[in-house]
C-alpha positions in Angstrom: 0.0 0.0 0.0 1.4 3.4 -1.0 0.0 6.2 1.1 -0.7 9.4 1.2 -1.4 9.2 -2.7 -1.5 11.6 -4.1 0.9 12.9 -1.3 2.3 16.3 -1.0 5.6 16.0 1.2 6.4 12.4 1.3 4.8 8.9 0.4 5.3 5.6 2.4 5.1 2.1 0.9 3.8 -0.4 3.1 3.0 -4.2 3.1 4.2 -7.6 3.8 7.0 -10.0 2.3 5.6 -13.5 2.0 9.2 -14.9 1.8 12.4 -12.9 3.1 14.2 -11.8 0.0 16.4 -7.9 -1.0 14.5 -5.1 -1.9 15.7 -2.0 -4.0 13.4 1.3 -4.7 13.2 3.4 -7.3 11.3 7.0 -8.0 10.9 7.4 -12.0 9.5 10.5 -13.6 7.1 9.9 -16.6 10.7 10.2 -19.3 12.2 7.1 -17.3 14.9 9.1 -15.4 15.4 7.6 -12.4 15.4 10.3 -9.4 15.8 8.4 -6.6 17.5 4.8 -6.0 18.6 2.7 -3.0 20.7 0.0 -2.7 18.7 -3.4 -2.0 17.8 -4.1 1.3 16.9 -7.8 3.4 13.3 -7.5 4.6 12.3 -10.9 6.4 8.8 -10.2 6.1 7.2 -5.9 7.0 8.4 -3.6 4.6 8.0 0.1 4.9 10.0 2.6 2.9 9.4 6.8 2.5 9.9 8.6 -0.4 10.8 12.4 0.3 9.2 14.3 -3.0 10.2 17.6 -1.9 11.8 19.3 -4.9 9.4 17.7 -7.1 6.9 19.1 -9.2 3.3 18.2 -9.1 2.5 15.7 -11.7 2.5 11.7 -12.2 5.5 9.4 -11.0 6.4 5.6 -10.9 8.0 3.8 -7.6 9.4 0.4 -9.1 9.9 -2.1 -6.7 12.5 -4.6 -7.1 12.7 -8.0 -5.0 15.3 -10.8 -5.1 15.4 -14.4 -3.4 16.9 -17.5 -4.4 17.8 -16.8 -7.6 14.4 -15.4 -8.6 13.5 -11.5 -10.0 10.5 -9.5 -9.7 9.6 -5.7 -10.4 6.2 -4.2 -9.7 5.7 -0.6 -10.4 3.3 1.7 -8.5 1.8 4.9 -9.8 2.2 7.9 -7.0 0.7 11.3 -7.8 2.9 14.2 -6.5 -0.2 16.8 -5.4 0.4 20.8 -5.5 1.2 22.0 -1.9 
């Protein structure tokens, strides 16, 4: 669950890892750049992350979520709507 969305200040990511496994984040703009990254991270099981979007404008953006465990790869992407202040 993403929340506040839309969101003015900041976003969190929340949920719940049915197997342990590394985590990386990313906030994309519509063109693809990437404007924020993180390195992964081990979650056993609750994951909660924040995305800062001060500086940003108002407009559409994308948070890809990548996990990793046991030699296997997913990405989800989730669409987060940065609201004027």
């Amino acid at each position: 669950v993403l929340c506040p969305n839309p969101a003015a200040d900041f976003s969190t990511l929340k949920g719940a890892l049915s197997k342990p496994g590394y985590l990386s984040f990313e906030l994309v703009d519509l063109q693809g750049r990437v404007l924020q990254s993180d390195n992964p991270v081990y979650y056993s099981r609750q994951v909660e992350k924040e995305f800062s979007l001060f500086g940003l404008s108002a407009g559409m953006y994308f948070i890809r979520v990548t996990y990793s465990a046991e030699g296997l790869t997913q990405t989800r992407t989730l669409k987060l709507i940065k609201a004027y202040q």
